[in-house]
Structure formats: C-alpha cells, structure tokens
PANUVO-843298 format. One record per residue (C-alpha): residue in three letters; x, y, z. Coordinates in steps of 0.2 Angstrom, whole numbers, plus 5000, padded with zeros to 4 digits. Layout:
// residues N
@rest:ALA | px:X | py:Y | pz:Z $
...
***
This chain:
// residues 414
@rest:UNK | px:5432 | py:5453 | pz:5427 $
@rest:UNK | px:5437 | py:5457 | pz:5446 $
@rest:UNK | px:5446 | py:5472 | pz:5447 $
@rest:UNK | px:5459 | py:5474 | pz:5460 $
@rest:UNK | px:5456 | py:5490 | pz:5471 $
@rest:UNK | px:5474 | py:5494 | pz:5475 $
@rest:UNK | px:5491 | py:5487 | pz:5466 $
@rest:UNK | px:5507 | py:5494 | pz:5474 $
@rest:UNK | px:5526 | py:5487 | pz:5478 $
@rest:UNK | px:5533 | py:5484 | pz:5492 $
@rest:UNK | px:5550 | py:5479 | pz:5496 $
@rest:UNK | px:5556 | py:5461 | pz:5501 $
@rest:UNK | px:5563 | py:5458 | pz:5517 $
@rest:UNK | px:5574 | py:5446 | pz:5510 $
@rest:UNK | px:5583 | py:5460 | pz:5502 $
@rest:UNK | px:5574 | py:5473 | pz:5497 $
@rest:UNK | px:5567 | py:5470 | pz:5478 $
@rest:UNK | px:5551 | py:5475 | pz:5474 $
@rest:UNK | px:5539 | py:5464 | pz:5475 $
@rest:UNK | px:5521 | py:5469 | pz:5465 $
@rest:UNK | px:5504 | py:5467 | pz:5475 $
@rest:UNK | px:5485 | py:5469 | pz:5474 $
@rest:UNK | px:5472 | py:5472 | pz:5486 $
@rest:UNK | px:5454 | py:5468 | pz:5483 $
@rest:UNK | px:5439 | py:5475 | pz:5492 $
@rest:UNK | px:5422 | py:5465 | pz:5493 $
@rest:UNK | px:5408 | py:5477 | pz:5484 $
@rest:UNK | px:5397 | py:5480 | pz:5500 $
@rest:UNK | px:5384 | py:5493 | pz:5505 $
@rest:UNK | px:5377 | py:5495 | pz:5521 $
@rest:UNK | px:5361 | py:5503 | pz:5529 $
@rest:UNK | px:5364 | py:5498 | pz:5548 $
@rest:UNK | px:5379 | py:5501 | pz:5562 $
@rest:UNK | px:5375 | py:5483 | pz:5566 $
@rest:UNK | px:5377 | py:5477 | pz:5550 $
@rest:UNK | px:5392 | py:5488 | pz:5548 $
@rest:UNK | px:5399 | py:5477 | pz:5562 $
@rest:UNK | px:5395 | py:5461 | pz:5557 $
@rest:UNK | px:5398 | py:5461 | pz:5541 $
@rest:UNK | px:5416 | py:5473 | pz:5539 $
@rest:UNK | px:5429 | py:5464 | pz:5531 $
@rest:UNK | px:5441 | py:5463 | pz:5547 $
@rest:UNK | px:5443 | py:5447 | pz:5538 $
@rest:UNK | px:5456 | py:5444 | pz:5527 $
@rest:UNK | px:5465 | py:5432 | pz:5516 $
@rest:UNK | px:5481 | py:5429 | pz:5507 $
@rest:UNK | px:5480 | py:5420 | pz:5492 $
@rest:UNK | px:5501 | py:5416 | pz:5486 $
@rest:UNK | px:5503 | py:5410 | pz:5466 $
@rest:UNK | px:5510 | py:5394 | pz:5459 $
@rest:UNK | px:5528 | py:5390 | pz:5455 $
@rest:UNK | px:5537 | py:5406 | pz:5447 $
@rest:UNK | px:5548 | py:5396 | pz:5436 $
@rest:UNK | px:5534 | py:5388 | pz:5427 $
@rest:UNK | px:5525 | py:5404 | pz:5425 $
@rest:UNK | px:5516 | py:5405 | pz:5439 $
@rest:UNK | px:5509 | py:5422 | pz:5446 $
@rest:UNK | px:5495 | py:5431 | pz:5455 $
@rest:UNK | px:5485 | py:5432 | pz:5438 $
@rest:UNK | px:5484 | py:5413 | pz:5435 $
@rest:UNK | px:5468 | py:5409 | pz:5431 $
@rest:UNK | px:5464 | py:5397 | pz:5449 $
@rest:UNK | px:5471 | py:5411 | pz:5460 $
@rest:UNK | px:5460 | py:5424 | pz:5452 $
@rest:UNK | px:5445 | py:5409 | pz:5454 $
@rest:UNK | px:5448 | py:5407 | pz:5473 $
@rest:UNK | px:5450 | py:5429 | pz:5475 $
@rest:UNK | px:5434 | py:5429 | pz:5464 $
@rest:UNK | px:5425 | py:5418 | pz:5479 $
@rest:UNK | px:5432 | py:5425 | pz:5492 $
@rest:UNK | px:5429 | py:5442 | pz:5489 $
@rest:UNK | px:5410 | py:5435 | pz:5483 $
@rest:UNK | px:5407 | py:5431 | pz:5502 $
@rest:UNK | px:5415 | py:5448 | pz:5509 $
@rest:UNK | px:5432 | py:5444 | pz:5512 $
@rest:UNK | px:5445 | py:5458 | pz:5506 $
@rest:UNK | px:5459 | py:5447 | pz:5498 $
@rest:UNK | px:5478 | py:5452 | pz:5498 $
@rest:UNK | px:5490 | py:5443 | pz:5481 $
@rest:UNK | px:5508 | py:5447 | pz:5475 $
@rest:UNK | px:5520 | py:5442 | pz:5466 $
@rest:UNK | px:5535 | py:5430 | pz:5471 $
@rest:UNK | px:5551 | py:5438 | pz:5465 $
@rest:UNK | px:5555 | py:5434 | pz:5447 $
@rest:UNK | px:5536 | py:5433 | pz:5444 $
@rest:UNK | px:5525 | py:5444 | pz:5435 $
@rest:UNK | px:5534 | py:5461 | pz:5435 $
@rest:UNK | px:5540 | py:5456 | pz:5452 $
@rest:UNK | px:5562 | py:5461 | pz:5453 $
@rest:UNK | px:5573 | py:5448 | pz:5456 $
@rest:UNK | px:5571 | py:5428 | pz:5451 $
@rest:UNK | px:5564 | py:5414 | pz:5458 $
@rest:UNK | px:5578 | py:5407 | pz:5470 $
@rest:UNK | px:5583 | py:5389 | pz:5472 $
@rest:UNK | px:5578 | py:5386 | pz:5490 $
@rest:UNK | px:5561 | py:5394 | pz:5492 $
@rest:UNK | px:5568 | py:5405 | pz:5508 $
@rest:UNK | px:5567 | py:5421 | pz:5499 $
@rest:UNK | px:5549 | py:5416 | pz:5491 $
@rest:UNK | px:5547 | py:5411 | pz:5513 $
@rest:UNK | px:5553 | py:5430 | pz:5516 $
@rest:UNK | px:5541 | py:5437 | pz:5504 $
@rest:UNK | px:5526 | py:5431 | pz:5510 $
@rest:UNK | px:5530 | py:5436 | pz:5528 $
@rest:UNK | px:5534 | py:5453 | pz:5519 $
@rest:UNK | px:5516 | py:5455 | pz:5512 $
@rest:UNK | px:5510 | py:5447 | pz:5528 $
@rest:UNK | px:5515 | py:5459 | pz:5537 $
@rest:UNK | px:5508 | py:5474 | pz:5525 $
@rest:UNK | px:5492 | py:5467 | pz:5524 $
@rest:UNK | px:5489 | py:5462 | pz:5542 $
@rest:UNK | px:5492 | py:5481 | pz:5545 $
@rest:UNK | px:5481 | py:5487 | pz:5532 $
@rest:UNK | px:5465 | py:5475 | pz:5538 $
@rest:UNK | px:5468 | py:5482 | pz:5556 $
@rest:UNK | px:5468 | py:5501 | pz:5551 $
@rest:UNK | px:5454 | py:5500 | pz:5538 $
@rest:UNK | px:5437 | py:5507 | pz:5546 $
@rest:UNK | px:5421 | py:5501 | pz:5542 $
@rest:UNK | px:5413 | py:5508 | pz:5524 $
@rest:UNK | px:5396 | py:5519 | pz:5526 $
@rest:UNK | px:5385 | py:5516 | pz:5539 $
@rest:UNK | px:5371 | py:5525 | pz:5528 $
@rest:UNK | px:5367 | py:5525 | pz:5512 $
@rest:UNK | px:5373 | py:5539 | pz:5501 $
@rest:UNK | px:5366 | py:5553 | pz:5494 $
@rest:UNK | px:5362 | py:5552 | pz:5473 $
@rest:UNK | px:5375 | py:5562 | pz:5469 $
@rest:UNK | px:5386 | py:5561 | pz:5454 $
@rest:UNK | px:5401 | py:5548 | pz:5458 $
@rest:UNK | px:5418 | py:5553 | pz:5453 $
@rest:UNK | px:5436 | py:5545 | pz:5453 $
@rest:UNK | px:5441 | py:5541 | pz:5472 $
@rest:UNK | px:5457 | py:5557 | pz:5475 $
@rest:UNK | px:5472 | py:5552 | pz:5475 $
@rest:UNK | px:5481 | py:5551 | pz:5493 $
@rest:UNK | px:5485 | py:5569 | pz:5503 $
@rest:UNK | px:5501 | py:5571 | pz:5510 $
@rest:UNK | px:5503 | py:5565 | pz:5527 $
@rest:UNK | px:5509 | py:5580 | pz:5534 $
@rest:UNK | px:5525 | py:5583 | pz:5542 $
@rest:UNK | px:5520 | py:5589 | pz:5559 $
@rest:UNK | px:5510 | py:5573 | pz:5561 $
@rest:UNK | px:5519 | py:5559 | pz:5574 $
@rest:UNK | px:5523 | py:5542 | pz:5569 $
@rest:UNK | px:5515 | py:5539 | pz:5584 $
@rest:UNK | px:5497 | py:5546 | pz:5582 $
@rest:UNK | px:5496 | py:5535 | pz:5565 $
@rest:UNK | px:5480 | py:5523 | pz:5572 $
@rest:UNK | px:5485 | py:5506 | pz:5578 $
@rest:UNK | px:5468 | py:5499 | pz:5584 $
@rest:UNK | px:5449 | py:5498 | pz:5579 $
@rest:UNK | px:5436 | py:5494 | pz:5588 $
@rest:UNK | px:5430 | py:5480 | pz:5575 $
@rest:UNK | px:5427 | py:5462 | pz:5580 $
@rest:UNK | px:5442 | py:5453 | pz:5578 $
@rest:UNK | px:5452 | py:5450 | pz:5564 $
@rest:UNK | px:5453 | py:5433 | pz:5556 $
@rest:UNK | px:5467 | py:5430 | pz:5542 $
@rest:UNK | px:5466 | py:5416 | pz:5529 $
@rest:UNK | px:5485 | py:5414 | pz:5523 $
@rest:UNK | px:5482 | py:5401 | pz:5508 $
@rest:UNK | px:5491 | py:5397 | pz:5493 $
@rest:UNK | px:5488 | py:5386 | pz:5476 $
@rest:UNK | px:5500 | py:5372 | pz:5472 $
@rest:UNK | px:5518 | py:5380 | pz:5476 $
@rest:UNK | px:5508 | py:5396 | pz:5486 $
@rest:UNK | px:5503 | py:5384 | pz:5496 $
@rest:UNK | px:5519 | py:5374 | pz:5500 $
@rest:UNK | px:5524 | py:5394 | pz:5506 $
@rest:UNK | px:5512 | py:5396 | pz:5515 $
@rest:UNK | px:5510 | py:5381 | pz:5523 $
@rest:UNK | px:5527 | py:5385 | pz:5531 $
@rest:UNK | px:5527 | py:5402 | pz:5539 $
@rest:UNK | px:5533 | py:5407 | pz:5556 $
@rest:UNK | px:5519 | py:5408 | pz:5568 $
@rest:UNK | px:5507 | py:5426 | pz:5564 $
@rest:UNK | px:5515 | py:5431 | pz:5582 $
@rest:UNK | px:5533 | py:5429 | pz:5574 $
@rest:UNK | px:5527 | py:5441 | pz:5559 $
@rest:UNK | px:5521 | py:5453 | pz:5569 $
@rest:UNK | px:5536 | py:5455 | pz:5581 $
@rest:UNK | px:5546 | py:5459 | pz:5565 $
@rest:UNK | px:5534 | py:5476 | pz:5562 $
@rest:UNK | px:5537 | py:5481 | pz:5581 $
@rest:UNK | px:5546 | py:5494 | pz:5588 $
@rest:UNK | px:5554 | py:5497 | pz:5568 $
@rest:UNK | px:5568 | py:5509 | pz:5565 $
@rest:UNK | px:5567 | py:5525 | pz:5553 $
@rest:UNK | px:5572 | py:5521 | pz:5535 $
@rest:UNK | px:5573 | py:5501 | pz:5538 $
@rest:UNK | px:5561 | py:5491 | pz:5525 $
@rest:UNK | px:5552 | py:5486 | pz:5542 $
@rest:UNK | px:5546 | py:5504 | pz:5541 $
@rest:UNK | px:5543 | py:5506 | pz:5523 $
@rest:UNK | px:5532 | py:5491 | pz:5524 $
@rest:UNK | px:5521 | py:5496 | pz:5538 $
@rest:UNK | px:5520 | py:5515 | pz:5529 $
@rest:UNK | px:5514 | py:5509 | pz:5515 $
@rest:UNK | px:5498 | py:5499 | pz:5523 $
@rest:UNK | px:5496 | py:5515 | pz:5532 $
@rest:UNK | px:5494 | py:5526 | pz:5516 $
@rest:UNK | px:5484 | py:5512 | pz:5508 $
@rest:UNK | px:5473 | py:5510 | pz:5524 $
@rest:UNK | px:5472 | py:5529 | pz:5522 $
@rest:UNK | px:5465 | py:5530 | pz:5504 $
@rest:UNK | px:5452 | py:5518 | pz:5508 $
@rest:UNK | px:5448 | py:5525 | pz:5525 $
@rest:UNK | px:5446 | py:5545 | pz:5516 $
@rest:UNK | px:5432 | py:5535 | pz:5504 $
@rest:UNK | px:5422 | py:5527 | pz:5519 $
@rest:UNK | px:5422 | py:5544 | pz:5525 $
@rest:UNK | px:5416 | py:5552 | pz:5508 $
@rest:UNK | px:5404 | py:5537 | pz:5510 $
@rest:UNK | px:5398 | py:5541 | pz:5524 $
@rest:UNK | px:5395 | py:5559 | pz:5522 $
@rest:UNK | px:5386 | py:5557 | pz:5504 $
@rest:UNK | px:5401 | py:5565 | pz:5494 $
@rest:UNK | px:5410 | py:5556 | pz:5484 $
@rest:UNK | px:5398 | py:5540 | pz:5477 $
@rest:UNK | px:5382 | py:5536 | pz:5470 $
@rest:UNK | px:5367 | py:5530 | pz:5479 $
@rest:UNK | px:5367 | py:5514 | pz:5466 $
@rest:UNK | px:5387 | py:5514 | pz:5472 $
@rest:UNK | px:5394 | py:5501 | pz:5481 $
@rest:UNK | px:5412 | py:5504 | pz:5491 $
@rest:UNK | px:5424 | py:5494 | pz:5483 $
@rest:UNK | px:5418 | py:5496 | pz:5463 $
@rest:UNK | px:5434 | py:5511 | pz:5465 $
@rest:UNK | px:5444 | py:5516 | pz:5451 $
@rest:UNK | px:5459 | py:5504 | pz:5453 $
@rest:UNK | px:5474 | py:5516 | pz:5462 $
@rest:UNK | px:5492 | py:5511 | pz:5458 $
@rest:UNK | px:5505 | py:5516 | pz:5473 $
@rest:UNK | px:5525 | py:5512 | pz:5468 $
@rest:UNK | px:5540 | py:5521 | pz:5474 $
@rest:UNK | px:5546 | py:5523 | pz:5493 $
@rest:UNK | px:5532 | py:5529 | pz:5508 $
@rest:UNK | px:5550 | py:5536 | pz:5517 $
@rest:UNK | px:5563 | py:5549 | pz:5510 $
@rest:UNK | px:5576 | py:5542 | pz:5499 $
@rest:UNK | px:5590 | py:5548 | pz:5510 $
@rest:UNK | px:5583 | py:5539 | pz:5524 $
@rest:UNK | px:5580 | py:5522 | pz:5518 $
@rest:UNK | px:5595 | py:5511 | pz:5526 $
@rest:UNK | px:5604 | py:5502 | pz:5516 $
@rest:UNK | px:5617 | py:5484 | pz:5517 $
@rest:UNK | px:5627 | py:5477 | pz:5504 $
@rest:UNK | px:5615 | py:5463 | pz:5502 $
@rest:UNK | px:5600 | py:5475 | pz:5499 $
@rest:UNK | px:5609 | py:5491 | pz:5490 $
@rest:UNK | px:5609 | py:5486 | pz:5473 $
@rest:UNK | px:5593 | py:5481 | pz:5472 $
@rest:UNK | px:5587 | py:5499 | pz:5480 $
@rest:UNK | px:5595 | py:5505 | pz:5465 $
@rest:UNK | px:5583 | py:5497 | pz:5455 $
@rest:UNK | px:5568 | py:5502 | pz:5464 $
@rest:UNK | px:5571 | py:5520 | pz:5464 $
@rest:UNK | px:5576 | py:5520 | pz:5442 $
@rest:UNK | px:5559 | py:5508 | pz:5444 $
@rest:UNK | px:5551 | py:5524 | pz:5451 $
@rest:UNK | px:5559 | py:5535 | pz:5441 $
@rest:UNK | px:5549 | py:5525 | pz:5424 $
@rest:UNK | px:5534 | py:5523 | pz:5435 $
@rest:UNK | px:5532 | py:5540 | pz:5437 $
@rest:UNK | px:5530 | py:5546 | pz:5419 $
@rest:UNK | px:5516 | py:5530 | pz:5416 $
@rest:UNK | px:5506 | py:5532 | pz:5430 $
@rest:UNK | px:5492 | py:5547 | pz:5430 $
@rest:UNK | px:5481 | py:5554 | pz:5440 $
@rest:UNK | px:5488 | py:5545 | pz:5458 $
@rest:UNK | px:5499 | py:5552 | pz:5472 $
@rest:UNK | px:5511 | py:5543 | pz:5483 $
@rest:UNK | px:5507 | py:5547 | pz:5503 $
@rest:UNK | px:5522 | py:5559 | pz:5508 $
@rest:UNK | px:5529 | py:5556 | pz:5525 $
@rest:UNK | px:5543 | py:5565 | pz:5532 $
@rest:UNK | px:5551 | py:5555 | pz:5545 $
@rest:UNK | px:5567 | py:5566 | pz:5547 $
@rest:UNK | px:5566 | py:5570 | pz:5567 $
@rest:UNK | px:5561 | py:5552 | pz:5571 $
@rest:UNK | px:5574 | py:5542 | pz:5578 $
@rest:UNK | px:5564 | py:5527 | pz:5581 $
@rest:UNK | px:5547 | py:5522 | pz:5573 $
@rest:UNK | px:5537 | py:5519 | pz:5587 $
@rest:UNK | px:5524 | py:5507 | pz:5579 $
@rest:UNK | px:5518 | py:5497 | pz:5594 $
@rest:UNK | px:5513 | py:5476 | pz:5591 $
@rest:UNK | px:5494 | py:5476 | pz:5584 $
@rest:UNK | px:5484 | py:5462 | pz:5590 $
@rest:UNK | px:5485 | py:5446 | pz:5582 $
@rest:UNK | px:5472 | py:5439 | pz:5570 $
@rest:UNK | px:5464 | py:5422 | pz:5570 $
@rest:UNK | px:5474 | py:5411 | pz:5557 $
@rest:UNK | px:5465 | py:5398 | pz:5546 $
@rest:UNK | px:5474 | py:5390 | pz:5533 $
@rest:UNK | px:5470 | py:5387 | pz:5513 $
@rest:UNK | px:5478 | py:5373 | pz:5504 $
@rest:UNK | px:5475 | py:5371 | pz:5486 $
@rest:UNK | px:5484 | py:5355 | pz:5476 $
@rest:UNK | px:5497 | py:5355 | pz:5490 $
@rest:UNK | px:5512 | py:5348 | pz:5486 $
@rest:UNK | px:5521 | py:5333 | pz:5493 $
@rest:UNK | px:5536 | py:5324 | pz:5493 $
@rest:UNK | px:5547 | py:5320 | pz:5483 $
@rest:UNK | px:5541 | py:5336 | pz:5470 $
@rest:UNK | px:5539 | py:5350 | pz:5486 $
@rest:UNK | px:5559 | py:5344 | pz:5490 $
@rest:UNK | px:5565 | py:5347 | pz:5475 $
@rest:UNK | px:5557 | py:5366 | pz:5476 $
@rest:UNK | px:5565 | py:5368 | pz:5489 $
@rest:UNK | px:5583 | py:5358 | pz:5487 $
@rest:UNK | px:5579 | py:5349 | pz:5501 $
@rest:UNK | px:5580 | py:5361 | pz:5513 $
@rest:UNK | px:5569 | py:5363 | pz:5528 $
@rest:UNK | px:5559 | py:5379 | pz:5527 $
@rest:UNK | px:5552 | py:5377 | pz:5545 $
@rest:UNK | px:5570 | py:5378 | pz:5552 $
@rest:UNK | px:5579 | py:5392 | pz:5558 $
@rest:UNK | px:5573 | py:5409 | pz:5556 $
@rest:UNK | px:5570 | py:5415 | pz:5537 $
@rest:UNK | px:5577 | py:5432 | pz:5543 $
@rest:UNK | px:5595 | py:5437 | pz:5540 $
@rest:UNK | px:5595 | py:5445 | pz:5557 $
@rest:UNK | px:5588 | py:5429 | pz:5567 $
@rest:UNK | px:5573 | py:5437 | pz:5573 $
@rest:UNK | px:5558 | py:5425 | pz:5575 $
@rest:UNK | px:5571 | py:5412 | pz:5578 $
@rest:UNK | px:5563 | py:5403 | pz:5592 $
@rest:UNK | px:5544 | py:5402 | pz:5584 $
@rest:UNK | px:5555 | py:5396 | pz:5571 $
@rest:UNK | px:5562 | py:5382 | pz:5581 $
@rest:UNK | px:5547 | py:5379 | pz:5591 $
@rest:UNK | px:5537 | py:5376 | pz:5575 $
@rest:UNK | px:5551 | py:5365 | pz:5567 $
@rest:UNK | px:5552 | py:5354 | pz:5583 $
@rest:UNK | px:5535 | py:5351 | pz:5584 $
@rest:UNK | px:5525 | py:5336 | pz:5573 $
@rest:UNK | px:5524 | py:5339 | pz:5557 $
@rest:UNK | px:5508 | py:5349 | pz:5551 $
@rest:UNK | px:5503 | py:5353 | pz:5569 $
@rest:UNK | px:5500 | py:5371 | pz:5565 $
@rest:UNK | px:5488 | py:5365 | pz:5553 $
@rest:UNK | px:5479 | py:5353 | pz:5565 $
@rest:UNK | px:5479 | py:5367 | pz:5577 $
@rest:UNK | px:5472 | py:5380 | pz:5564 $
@rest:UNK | px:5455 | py:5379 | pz:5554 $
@rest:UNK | px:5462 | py:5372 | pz:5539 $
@rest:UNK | px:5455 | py:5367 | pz:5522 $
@rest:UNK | px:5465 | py:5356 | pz:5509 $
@rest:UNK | px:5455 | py:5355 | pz:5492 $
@rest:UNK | px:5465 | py:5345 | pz:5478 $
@rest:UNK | px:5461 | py:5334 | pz:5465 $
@rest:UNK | px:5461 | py:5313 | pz:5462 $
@rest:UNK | px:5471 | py:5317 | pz:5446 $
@rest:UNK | px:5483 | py:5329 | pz:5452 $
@rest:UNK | px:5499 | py:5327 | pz:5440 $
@rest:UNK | px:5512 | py:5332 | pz:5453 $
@rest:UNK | px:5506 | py:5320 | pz:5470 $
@rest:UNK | px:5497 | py:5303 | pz:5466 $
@rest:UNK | px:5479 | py:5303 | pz:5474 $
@rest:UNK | px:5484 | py:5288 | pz:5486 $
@rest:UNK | px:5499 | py:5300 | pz:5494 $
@rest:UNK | px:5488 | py:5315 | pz:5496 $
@rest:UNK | px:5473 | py:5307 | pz:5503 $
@rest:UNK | px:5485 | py:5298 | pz:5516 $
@rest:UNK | px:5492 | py:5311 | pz:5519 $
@rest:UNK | px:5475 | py:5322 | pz:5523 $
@rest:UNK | px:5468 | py:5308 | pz:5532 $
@rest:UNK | px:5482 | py:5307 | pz:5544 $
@rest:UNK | px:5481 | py:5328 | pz:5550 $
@rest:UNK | px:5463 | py:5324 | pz:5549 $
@rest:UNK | px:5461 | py:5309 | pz:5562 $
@rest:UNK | px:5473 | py:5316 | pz:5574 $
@rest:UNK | px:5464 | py:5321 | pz:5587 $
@rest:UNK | px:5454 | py:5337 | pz:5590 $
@rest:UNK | px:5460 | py:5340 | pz:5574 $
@rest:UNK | px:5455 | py:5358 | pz:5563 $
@rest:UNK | px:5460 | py:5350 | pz:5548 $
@rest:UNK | px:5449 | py:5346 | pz:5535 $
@rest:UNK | px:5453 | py:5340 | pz:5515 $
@rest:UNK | px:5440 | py:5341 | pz:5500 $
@rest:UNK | px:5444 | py:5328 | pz:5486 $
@rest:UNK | px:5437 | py:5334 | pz:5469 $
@rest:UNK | px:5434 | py:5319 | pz:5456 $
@rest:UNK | px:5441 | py:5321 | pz:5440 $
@rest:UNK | px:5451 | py:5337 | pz:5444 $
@rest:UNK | px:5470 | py:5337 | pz:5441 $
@rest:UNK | px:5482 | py:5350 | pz:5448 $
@rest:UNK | px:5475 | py:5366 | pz:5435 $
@rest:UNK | px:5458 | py:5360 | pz:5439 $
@rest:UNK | px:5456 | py:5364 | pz:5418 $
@rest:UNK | px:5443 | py:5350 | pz:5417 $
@rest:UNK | px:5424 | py:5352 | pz:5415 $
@rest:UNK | px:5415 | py:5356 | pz:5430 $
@rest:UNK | px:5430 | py:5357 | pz:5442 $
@rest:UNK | px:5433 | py:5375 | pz:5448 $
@rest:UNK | px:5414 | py:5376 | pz:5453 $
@rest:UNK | px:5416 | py:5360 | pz:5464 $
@rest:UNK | px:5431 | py:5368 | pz:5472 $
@rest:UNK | px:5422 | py:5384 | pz:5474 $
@rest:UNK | px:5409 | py:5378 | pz:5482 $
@rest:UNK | px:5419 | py:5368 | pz:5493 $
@rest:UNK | px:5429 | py:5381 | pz:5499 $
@rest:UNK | px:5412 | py:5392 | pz:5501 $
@rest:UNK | px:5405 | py:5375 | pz:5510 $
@rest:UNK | px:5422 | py:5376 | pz:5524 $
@rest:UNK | px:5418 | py:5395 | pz:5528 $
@rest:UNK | px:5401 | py:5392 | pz:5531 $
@rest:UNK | px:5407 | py:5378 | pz:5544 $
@rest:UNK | px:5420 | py:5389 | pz:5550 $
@rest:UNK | px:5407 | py:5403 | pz:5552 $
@rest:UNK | px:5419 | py:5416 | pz:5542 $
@rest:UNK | px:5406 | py:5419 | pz:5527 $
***
C-alpha cells in the first residue's frame, strides 16, 4: 500500500479550520547530476477527493489509484481533505466556495513546498545501517524570514491541479495559478497567509535535511530509496500562538485548532514541529515564486444540472473566493471569458466513463468534443467503455491508468 511521506494541517483560508493533508514522494535513486535534473520531481500534482457529503475523502479508493500512478512515473503528489471530510474541521458547505478556498489553501502550500524541495542524492549512498528520518530542528530565532530559500536552480516547475468527480468540479474552477500565488506575497506576521507558507517551509526542510543525509551517505541504505521514509505527521501552528491574527469569522475556529493540538500532542511520537520565532518581524517578506506550468486532470467530471446543484447555482468562477477581494480581477477575467477556455488553453485531460451514473454519456462526450475542436485546443478527453462514475467494474481503473499514463507521455511530463 502507498504510504504517504508527510501528513500535516494546515488552516483554510476561508476561515481558518484545519484542513488534513498528505504529501507523497516518488521512490527515486539517482547515480548522475544529469539524471538528478532531469528526472527531480519539480513536477507536481494535486489530486482533490469526491463529494464530502457522500463520504468522499482523500483515502477513496480512485484518488489513491490516480496518486498510486502518478507517483509510479515520478511525480510527487499533494491530497487533502475538504472541510468536513475525513478528520478534516468544519462541514462540507452548501455553495462549494469554502471547498474553492481550500484548495487554493493547499495550492498555495504545496506549490511552495515543490519550489523549495532540492534534488534527492546525486550519488549513491553508502551501505550503512538506515534509521528513522529525524524529526525537524528548530529553525532558529536569529534566522530572517528573509533568508528562507525562495528559488532553485531546477528546470521549471510544472503543476497537475486535478480532481475525481466533485474534486474535479473544484478544481476545474480555480483562479488563475498567478492569482494564488499573489495571495502568498508580501504576507503579514501571524496571518494564515504566513502560517501556510511556514509550514511548506518546515516540510521542504525535513525533506531537503534527508537529501542532504543522502547525499553525504549518513542516514540510508545503499538498497534505500528517498521517499520509502517513515511517514512524519506535522499538526499544530509553524507561528507563535500569540501572534497568529485573528477575526470574528476565523477565532473560534483557531480555538479548536489549538485544543486540536493540544490532543495531538499526546498521540504523536517521535516528530517535532519546526519552531519559528517571528516576534521582531513586522512584515513577512516572502517575495512571489515563479509560477509553474499548469495542466489540468479531470476524472468523471461533473456537468449540469448535478454540478448546480453542488454548488446551489452559484457561479464559482465569479468574484474573488477571498473574503478580502484579492485575486478579484483574474477572477473576473476568468469568469468573462468562454466557458472552459483555461482548459483549452492548458494541457488538459478528461477521463470518465460511458456509464457514468451522474452525467449521461451523450452530455459528457458533447461536452468533451466541443473544448476539444475548438481551435488550437490542449484539451483532450479519454472515454472508458463500461466504466461508471466509481470505475468499480472489471478492468476499468487499469484502462484509466494507462490513459492518464498515455496523456503524460504526449505531454512529455512522465
């Protein structure tokens, strides 16, 4: 069974609530700088859960099939859980701008996480007796904000932001990756902006300390490969307690991260939580990271009328899914312009099923064919015989795999 390399909160944007996350490394080994190069996962993809409400979440057996491939050809994959799913805080809303909100919210973590991830060993390691992967070291106080990396010489990044059935729906709507990142620039001390972007840095640094060890022949075996880790749980805040700003939409539910902390505490062993003291800084002066290539990932997507229904008719692509406005006009922009243009504009795969329960075959297929004729078009759709919408029928998840492995190879990602 794939184990995930890292699972940790993070709270929503929205308002706050933790939302639970996994990380999952590819199992790679490298003898050659050029190989390291080539072959480093500055690739990435998001994979978003089913419907809460109907018990989806990011252990549902076709996300974990999809991570499974993805992972397989080298990509490091991201999950979480919507609020309300899993052990997710909160519950699922009504209008599907919260879930919106929590997907830019892991957006955002992991795109700074790929970017400040160095390459694993460049040589192989020594045979010498592996042991657990230490816990994180405390970031020390005397350290700026401002010397925290921010680039890496790496070819450039390339991020899959993909979904199955209601994930995809999500994801299918986001604010343009440009939009995203605005929102982690230029962050103030204590705001959930800045908790976000600390805690892809004490993740990026666990990982980063092991490619070190790696490299240097100290911490794994020669038979070892980066990314077969001990899985390390991260919960709590990366930012003092005291610090943390609060609102009267967001302070009850920092209430119940913190006594979430408190029980988390006494059940977790052998981890540490990074440590950073942020007490003489103002402003965090996290400058904008480049953005990556974005390619898109539908499974089953959902259509109207079920997708309005999901949402209560209202229009996720409209104004800004922030409180505070920001990303308003990418917002706009994308909600003027045709429908499903940032998927013709963006490699983009579609994979669903002639027996899907939710969307009849004849509405899915007219609906592919039309993004996929329009012109100079990045769009392209995979229809599976037999499959329905929880592609439980003989023979189908294998066909979808292959498909989607079949899209990277054309894409050049695998």
């Amino acid at each position: 069974m794939l184990e995930p390399t890292f699972m940790f909160t993070i709270p929503s944007l929205h308002d706050g609530i933790p939302l639970n996350c996994r990380i999952y490394h590819p199992h790679q080994r490298f003898t050659s700088s050029s190989n390291v190069q080539k072959q480093w996962g500055s690739r990435g993809a998001i994979v978003a859960h089913p419907y809460t409400s109907l018990g989806g979440c990011y252990d549902d057996l076709v996300v974990l099939s999809v991570v499974a491939e993805l992972v397989k050809i080298g990509i490091v994959v991201g999950t979480f859980n919507f609020r309300g799913a899993g052990s997710s805080k909160g519950t699922a809303s009504w209008t599907s701008k919260p879930e919106l909100v929590d997907y830019i919210s892991f957006t955002g973590l992991f795109v700074h996480y790929i970017n400040d991830t160095v390459p694993p060993s460049s040589v192989e390691p020594s045979p010498i007796q592996s042991r657990a992967p230490p816990g994180l070291t405390r970031i020390q106080s005397t350290s700026a904000i401002t010397s925290i990396p921010i680039t890496q010489n790496l070819p450039a990044a390339l991020l899959i932001l993909g979904g199955y059935s209601y994930g995809s729906l999500i994801a299918s709507h986001l604010p343009s990756i440009e939009a995203i990142l605005d929102k982690f620039t230029n962050i103030a001390k204590g705001s959930v902006e800045a908790e976000i972007r600390l805690r892809a840095h004490s993740l990026s640094t666990q990982w980063n300390k092991g490619a070190h060890e790696s490299r240097k022949g100290q911490g794994l075996r020669a038979n070892h490969k980066l990314g077969d880790s001990t899985r390390i749980s991260f919960g709590g805040e990366e930012t003092e307690p005291g610090s943390r700003r609060t609102s009267r939409e967001s302070r009850r539910s920092l209430d119940v991260i913190r006594r979430s902390v408190d029980r988390s505490r006494k059940l977790i062993l052998r981890t540490q939580c990074a440590e950073v003291d942020t007490s003489n800084e103002a402003q965090l002066d996290f400058k904008k990271i480049a953005a990556p290539q974005i390619c898109y990932l539908l499974i089953s997507p959902l259509l109207p009328p079920i997708s309005l229904f999901l949402t209560m008719f209202s229009k996720l692509s409209g104004p800004s899914p922030f409180k505070d406005g920001a990303c308003s006009s990418q917002s706009k922009r994308r909600a003027s312009s045709a429908m499903g243009e940032h998927l013709v504009n963006h490699p983009t795969l579609a994979i669903y099923g002639d027996s899907d329960f939710f969307t009849s075959k004849k509405n899915l297929r007219k609906w592919a064919e039309g993004l996929s004729e329009r012109p100079d078009s990045m769009f392209r759709f995979r229809e599976i015989g037999g499959a329905g919408h929880f592609w439980q029928e003989q023979g189908v998840d294998a066909k979808m795999r292959a498909s989607l492995r079949e899209w990277l190879q054309s894409c050049r990602i695998s």
